[in-house]
N, C-alpha and C positions, 0 to 999 in steps of 0.2 A: 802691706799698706803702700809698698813703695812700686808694687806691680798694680796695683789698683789706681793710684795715680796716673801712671804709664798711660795704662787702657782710658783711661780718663780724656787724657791729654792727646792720645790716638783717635778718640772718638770725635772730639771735636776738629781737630786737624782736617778729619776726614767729610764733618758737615760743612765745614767751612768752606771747604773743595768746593761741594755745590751750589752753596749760596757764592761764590763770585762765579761758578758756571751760569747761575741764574741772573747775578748782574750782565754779563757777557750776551747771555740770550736779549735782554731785556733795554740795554741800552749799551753795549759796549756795539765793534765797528763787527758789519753784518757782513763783509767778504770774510772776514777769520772765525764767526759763527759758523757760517754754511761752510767753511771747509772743518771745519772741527765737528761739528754735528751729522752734514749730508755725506761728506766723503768715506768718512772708515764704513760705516752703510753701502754706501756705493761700492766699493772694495769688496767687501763682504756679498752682496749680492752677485757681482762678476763672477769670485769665486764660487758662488752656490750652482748659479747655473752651469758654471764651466764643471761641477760636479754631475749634473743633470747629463750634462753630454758626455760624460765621461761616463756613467752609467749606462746611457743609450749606446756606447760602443762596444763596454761589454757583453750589452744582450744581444747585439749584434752580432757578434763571437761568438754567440750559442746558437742562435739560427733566429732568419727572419720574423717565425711567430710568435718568438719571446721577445723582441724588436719591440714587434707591433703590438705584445700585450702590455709593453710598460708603459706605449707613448698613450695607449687607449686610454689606460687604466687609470695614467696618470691624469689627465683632461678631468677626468670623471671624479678622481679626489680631491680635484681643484674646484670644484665645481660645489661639494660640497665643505671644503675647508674655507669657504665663504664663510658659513656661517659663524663658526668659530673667528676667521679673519675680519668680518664687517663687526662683530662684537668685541673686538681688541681694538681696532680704530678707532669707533664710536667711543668708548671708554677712553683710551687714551687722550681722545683730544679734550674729551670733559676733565680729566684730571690736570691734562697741562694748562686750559682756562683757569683752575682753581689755585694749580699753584702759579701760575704767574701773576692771579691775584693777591697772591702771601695766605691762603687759607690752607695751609700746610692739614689739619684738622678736616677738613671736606676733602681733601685730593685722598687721606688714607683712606675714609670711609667709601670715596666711589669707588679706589681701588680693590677694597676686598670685598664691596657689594659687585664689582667687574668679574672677580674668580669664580665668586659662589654662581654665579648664570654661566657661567661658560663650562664651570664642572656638570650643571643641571643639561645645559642644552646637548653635550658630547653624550652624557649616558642617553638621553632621548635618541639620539641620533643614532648609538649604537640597537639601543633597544628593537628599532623599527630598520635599519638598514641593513644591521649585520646576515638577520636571516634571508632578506630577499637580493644578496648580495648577484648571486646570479641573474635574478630576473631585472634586475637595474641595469647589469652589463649587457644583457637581450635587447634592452628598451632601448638603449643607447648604440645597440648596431655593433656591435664588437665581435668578430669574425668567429667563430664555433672552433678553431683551432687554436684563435686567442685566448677565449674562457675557459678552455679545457686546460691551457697553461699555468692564466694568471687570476684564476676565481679564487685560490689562497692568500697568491698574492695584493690582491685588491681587498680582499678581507682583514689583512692586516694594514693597509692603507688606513680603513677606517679607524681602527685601533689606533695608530700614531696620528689621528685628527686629535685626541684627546692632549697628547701631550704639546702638540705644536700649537694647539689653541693658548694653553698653561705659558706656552715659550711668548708666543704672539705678544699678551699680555704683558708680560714680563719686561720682553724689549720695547713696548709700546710707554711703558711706565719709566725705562732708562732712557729711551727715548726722552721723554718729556722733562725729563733734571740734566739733557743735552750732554747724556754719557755714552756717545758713541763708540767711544774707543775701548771701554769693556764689552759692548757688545762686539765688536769686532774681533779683540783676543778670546772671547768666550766661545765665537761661530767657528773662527776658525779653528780654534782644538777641536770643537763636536766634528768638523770636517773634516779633520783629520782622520776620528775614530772610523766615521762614518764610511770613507774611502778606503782606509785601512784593513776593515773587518771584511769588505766586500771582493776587497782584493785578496783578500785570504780565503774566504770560503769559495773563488772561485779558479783564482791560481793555484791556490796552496790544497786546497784541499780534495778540484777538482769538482765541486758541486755544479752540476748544469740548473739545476730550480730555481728560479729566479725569484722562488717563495725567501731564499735565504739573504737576496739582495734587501728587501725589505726589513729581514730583519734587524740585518746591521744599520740600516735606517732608523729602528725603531730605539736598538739599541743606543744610539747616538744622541736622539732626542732625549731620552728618558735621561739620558747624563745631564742635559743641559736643564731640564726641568730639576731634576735634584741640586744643583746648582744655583737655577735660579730661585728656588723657593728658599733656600740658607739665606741668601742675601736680603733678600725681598724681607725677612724678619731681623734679618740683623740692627742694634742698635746706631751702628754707623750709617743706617740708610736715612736717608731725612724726609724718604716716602713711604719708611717700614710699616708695616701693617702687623695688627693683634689680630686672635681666632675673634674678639669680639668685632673686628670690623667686617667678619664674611656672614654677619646677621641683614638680612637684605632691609632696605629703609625702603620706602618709596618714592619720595623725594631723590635718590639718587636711581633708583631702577628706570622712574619714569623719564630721566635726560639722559640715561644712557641709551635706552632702547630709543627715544625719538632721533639721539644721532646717529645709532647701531644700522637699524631697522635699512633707512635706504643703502645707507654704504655695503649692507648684506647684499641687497638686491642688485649693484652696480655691481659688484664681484662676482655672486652668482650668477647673472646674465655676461658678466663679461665670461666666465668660461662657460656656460650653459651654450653661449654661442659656436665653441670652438666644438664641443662634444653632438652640437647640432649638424655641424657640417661633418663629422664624418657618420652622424648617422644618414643624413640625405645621401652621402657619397656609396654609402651600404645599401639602401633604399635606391639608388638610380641604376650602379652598375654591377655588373658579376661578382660573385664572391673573390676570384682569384685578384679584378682587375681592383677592386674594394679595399684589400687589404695592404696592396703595393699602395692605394693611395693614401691609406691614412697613415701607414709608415712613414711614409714620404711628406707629408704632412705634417706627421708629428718630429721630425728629424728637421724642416724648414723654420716649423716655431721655435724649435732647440736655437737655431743658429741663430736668426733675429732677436730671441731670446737675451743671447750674451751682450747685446746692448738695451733693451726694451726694457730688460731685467734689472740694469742699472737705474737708467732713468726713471722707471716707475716707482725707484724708491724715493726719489723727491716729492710722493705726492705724501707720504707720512711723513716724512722729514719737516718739510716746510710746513705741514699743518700743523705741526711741534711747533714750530718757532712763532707763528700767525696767532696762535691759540693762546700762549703764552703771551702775547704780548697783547692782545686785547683783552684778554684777563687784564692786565696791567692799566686798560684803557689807554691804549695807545694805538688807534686806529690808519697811522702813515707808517709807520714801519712795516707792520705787513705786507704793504703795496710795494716799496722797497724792497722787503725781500722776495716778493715775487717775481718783479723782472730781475734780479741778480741771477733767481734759480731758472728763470725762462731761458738769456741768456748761456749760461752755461748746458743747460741740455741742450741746444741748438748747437752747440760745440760738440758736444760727445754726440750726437743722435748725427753730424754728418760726418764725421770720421767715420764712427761707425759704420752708417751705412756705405762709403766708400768703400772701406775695409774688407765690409763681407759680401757686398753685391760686385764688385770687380775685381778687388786684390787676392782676397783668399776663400771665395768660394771653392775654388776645386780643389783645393786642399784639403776645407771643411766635409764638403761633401763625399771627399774620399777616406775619410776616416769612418762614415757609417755603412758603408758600402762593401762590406766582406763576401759576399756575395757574385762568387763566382759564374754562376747560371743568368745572373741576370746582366751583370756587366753592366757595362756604358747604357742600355738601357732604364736601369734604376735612377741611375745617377741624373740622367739627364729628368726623368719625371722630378728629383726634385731640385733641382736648378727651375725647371717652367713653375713650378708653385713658388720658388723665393724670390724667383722676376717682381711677382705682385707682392706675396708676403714682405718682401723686404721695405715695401713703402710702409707699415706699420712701423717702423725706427722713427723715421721721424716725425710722422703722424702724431706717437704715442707719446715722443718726446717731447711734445708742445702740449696736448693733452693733459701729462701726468705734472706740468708746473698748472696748468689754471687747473685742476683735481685737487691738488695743495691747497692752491687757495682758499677752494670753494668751503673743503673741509675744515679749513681752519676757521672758515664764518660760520659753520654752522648749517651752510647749505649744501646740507647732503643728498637732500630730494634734487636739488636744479642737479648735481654731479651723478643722481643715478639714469637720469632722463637720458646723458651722455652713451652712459652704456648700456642702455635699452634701446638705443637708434642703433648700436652697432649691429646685434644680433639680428633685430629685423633685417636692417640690410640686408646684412648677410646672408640670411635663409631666403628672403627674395629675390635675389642676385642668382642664385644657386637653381632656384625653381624656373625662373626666367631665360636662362642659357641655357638648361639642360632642353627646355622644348623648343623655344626656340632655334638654337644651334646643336640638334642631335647629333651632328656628327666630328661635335666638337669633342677632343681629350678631355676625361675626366677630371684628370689635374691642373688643365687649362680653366677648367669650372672652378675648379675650387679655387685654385689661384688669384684668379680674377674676382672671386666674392670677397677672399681675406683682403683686397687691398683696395676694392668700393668700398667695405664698412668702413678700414681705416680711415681713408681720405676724409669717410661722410664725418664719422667722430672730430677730426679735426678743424674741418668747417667748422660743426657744432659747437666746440671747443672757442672755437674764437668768437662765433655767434652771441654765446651765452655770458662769455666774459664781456664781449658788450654791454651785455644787455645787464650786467651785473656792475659795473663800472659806473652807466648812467644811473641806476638808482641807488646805489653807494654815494652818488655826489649828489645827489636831489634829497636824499630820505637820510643818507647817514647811516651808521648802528647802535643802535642802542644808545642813542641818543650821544653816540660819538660823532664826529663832523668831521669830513676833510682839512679842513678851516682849522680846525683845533691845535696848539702847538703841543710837542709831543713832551710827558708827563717824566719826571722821574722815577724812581724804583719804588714800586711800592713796597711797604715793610712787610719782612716775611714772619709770620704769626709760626712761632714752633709749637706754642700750647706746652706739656708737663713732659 
């Protein structure tokens, strides 16, 4: 009896927790929101990518064409882990509306109607990609000595889409009750394993297969998936979910896929672009000079990455907090913390790019470069690509704060328009120098296309937030007004 009280009194201890996280989100002061919500996120993503390039060094250390089958390979399961990822966003920001409107009872049901399409849409996925797993890597221009590497590798890619969709969710859901800081200690033990086990079957035990890199990958998610689903049922959770709530409704299918649906496509075309250019780059020049470029490529996004990778987590952070708080009907706070989080990327996004476009590129760049044969010629192909690449830092950093926003209203279509301009560019830009300027480096092409699209997204970017700002103050939402004084907490409904 006297252990059952305990648990009791533990339990509530621990919902309480949330509900003042959710006063905190909803009207407490929004500089100690966004570092308590956006930061240990931010943290965590630094550390993932700096995992990224700590992997891209190892396969470096095995030889160039297992280099270039990771950076390929990886484009290519970004590409498709859209879909899974534009279905965790869209969900999440529908969940964090509901509870920040106190409909505790609607936010479970979206969430486990969110699981059941994402478990459906991964086995589809597998179903139709696993076996033409080759011909995907063909289509996408991937070097014949890379596929011969990484067509296991990249098969098991697919496979851990399943689980990081599972994980997506998850965090997309702790996300929205503004508990960063367990996703934080959670990422970082999976990266631990993940680093750990990779280091082991390659130092320790001498594996060159870069098949087994993946799978300490795989194994690391599936920890974190097992993890997350204890919790996610747990009675301590006050967004816990029952097997009754993964019965699909249609009322909740039909508002997750209308926000899902474009942010798929924004994601999808945003890396659909990057797997564009080096198929053009396959498609314009020699196999030998093809494959230096998309290494070199793919080794320039690594580096931009380690800042690009931080700030684009503001654009699900802040549409947590937006989403939340217009649930709430509180239509100025949002705009509030949208220039808090503008601000502050504009801070990290030109350190940044000081940092890696003057200070420590040739540091960075001598870390992928084991590559004796090629020497100072490698190197410098990709310094001329992160000349231009590197303008994506702060491009993307102003970008991924009005991305936030947009998401957090609900306009997901105006935010996929964003990343549909880039790729065109891009592939235009690339078509256009290469005839024009035949006798121009291929890297100089590529170069110069990644860092048109950026600037163009950026324009865009401020473009639309215009054009989103004046009809926000003429039309309002949802029959919210500028005008309107901002509301208290609304009661949060726990239901039984």
């Amino acid at each position: 009896m006297v252990i059952k009280l305990e648990n009791t009194a533990q339990t509530e201890r621990k919902i309480n927790k949330q509900i003042e996280r959710r006063k905190l989100i909803l009207s407490g002061n929004l500089w100690k929101t966004i570092i308590i919500i956006c930061f240990p996120i931010m943290f965590y993503q630094f550390i993932n990518s700096l995992s990224t390039v700590i992997d891209q060094m190892i396969t470096a250390g095995i030889s160039a064409s297992a280099s270039n089958a990771v950076g390929s390979t990886g484009q290519i399961k970004n590409m498709f882990s859209a879909f899974g990822g534009g279905l965790a966003s869209g969900g999440a920001v529908l969940v964090a509306r509901y509870y920040g409107a106190g409909k505790v009872h609607d936010a479970r049901n979206a969430s486990g109607n969110l699981f059941t399409l994402a478990i459906i849409l991964n086995i589809v996925i597998l179903l139709i990609f696993l076996p033409l797993a080759k011909q995907v890597m063909q289509i996408c221009q991937v070097a014949d000595s890379a596929i011969e590497i990484g067509l296991n590798y990249f098969r098991l890619q697919l496979v851990e889409l399943i689980f990081v969709t599972i994980n997506s969710i998850f965090i997309g859901l702790e996300k929205a009750k503004g508990n960063s800081k367990l996703i934080l200690y959670l990422n970082l033990g999976i990266l631990a394993i993940k680093i750990g086990l990779t280091a082991l079957f390659v130092y320790v035990f001498k594996i060159k297969d870069i098949t087994w890199i993946e799978v300490a990958t795989i194994i690391s998610q599936l920890v974190l998936t097992i993890i997350g689903l204890v919790l996610l049922f747990k009675n301590t959770n006050i967004l816990r979910i029952t097997v009754a709530d993964f019965k699909l409704k249609s009322i909740y299918v039909k508002d997750i896929f209308l926000l899902s649906i474009p942010m798929f496509f924004g994601k999808f075309v945003m890396n659909l672009g990057k797997v564009s250019v080096n198929a053009l780059a396959g498609y314009y020049y020699n196999d030998s000079t093809r494959e230096l470029i998309v290494g070199a490529l793919g080794i320039s996004n690594n580096i931009s990455g380690l800042v690009t990778g931080m700030t684009s987590t503001f654009e699900e952070s802040e549409s947590s907090i937006v989403s939340q708080n217009l649930g709430n009907r509180n239509i100025r706070r949002p705009l509030k913390t949208f220039l808090r989080i503008l601000l502050v990327s504009v801070i990290i996004s030109a350190v940044g790019y000081i940092l890696t476009r003057f200070v420590l590129i040739d540091s960075l760049v001598a870390l992928f470069n084991n590559d004796k044969e090629l020497g100072t010629y490698y190197s410098e192909m990709i310094k001329n690509i992160y000349v231009y690449d590197s303008l994506s830092i702060p491009a993307l950093g102003l970008c991924s704060a009005v991305l936030g926003l947009l998401y957090g209203f609900g306009k997901t279509f105006l935010a996929s328009i964003l990343n549909f301009s880039r790729i065109g560019v891009r592939i235009l830009t690339i078509i256009i120098f290469h005839y024009a300027f035949p006798s121009m480096p291929g890297e100089s092409v590529v170069g110069i296309a990644m860092g048109i699209s950026n600037g163009t997204i950026m324009l865009l970017a401020i473009i639309f937030f215009s054009i989103f700002m004046v009809s926000l103050k003429r039309n309002g939402y949802r029959n919210m007004h500028l005008t309107d004084p901002e509301p208290g907490v609304s009661k949060l409904d726990l239901g039984d």
